[in-house]
One Martini backbone bead per residue (centre of mass of N, CA, C, O) as a GRO file, in nm:
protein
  129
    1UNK     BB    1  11.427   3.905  23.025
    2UNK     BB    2  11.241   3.929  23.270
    3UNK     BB    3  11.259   4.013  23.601
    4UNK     BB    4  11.048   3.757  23.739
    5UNK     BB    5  11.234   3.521  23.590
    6UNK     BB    6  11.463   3.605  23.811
    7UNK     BB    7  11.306   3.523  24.011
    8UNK     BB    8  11.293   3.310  24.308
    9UNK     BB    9  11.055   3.143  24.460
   10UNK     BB   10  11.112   3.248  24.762
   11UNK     BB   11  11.066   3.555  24.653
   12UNK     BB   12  10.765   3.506  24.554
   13UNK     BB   13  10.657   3.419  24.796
   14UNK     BB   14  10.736   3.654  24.947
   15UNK     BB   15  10.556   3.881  24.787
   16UNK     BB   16  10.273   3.724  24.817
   17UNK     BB   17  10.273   3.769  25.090
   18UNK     BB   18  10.272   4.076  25.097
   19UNK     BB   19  10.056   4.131  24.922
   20UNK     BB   20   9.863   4.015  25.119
   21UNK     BB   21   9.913   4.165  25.385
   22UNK     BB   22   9.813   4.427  25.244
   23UNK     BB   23   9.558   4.382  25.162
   24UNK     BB   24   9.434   4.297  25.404
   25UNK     BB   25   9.484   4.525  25.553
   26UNK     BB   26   9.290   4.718  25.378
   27UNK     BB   27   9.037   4.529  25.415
   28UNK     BB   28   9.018   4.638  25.698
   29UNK     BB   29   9.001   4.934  25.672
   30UNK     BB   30   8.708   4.895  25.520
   31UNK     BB   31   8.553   4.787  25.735
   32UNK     BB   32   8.630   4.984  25.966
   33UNK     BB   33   8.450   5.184  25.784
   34UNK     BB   34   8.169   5.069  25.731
   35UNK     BB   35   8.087   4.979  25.988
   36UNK     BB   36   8.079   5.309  26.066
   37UNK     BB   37   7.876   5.379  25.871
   38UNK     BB   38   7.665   5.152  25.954
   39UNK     BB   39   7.603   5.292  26.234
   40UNK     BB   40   7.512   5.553  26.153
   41UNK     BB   41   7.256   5.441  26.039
   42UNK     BB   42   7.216   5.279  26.300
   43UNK     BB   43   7.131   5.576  26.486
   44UNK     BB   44   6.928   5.726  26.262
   45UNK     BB   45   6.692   5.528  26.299
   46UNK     BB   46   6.697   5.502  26.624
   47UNK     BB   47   6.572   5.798  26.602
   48UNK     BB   48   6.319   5.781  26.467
   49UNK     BB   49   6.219   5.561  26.657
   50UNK     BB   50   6.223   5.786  26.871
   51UNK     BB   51   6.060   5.961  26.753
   52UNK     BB   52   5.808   5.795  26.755
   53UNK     BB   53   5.747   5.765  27.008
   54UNK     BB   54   5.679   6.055  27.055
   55UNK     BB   55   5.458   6.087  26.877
   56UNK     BB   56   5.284   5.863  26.946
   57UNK     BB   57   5.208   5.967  27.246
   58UNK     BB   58   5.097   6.258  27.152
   59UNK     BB   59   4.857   6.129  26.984
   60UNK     BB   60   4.746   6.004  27.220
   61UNK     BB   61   4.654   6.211  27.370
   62UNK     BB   62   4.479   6.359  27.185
   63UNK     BB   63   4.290   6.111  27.104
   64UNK     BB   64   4.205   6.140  27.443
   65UNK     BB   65   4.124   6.426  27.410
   66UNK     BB   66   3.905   6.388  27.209
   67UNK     BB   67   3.724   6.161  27.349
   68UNK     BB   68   3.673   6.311  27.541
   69UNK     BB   69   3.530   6.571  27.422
   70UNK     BB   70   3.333   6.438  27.253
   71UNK     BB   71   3.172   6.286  27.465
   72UNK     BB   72   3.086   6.521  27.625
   73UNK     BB   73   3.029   6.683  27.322
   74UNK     BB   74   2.873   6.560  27.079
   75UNK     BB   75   3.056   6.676  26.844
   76UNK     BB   76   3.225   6.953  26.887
   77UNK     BB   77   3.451   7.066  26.706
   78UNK     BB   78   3.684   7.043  26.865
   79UNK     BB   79   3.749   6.777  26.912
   80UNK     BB   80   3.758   6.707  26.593
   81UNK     BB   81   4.031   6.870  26.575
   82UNK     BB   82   4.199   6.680  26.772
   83UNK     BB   83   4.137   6.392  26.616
   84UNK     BB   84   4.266   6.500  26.335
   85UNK     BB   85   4.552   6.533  26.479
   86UNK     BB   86   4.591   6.255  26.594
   87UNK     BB   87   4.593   6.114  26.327
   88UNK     BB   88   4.825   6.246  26.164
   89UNK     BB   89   5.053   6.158  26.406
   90UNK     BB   90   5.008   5.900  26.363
   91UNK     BB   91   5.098   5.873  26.070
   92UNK     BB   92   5.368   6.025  26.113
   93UNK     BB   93   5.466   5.782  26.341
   94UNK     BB   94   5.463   5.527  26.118
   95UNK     BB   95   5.659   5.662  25.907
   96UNK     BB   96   5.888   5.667  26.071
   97UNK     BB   97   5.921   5.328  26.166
   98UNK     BB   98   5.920   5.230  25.915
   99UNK     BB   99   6.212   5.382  25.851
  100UNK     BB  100   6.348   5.252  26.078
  101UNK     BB  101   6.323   4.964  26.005
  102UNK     BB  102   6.438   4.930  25.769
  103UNK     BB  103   6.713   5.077  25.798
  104UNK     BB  104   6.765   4.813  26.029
  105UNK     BB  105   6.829   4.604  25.804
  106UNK     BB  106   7.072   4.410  25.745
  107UNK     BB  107   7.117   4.439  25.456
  108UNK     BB  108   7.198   4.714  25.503
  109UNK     BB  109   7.424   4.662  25.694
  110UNK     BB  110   7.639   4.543  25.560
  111UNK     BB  111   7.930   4.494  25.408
  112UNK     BB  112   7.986   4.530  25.070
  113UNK     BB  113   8.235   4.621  24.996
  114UNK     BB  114   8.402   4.445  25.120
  115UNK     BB  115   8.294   4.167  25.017
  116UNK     BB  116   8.357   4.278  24.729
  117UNK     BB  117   8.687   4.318  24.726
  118UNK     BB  118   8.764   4.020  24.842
  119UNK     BB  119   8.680   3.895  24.601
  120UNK     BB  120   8.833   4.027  24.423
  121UNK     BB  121   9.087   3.947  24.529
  122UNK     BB  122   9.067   3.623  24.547
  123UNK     BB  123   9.077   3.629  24.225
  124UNK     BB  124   9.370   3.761  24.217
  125UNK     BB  125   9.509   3.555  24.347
  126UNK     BB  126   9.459   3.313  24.158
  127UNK     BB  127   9.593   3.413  23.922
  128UNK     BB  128   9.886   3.427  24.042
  129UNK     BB  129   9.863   3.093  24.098
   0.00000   0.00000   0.00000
């Protein structure tokens, strides 16, 4: 007989008790983990995203003085390489704003891991009920 076979219910309640609450404490512990990774990422995207606004503001600028610049001299070199400097700062903007809404999309942010292991816990709990 295997030591197991020697143990009695209240005993094996007892480890599986035991065993819970440790598993618990562990996916606590990794959720706790996981939360904290994925506020880091959305720091870093709303990061971007204000960084999109301080680009897009410049933007904006170059290309009121480009318009400006354009009207007065109609078609003058200097205006439209304002106007050129504007449209990039426009683009690297979007590209900006738009990496930084992705990054901030619920599915990027939920806890994967931690729901992956409760999963996967909770079959192990099965098998040994």
């Amino acid at each position: 007989m295997n030591n197991m076979n020697e143990k009695s219910a209240p005993a094996l309640v007892g480890d599986l008790i035991n065993d819970v609450t440790g598993l618990f404490k562990k996916e606590i512990q990794l959720l706790r983990s996981e939360v904290s990774e994925k506020a880091s990422q959305a720091a870093v995207a709303l990061g971007l995203i204000v960084g999109a606004i301080v680009v897009a503001l410049v933007a904006l600028n170059v290309l009121a003085a480009a318009l400006v610049v354009a009207i007065q001299n109609w078609g003058i070199a200097p205006g439209w390489a304002a106007l050129i400097v504007g449209l990039a700062l426009a683009v690297i903007a979007f590209a900006m704003a738009k990496k930084g809404s992705t990054d901030l999309k619920a599915s990027k942010l939920a806890p994967e891991k931690t729901v992956r292991a409760v999963e996967r816990d909770a079959d192990m709990a099965k098998e040994k009920v």
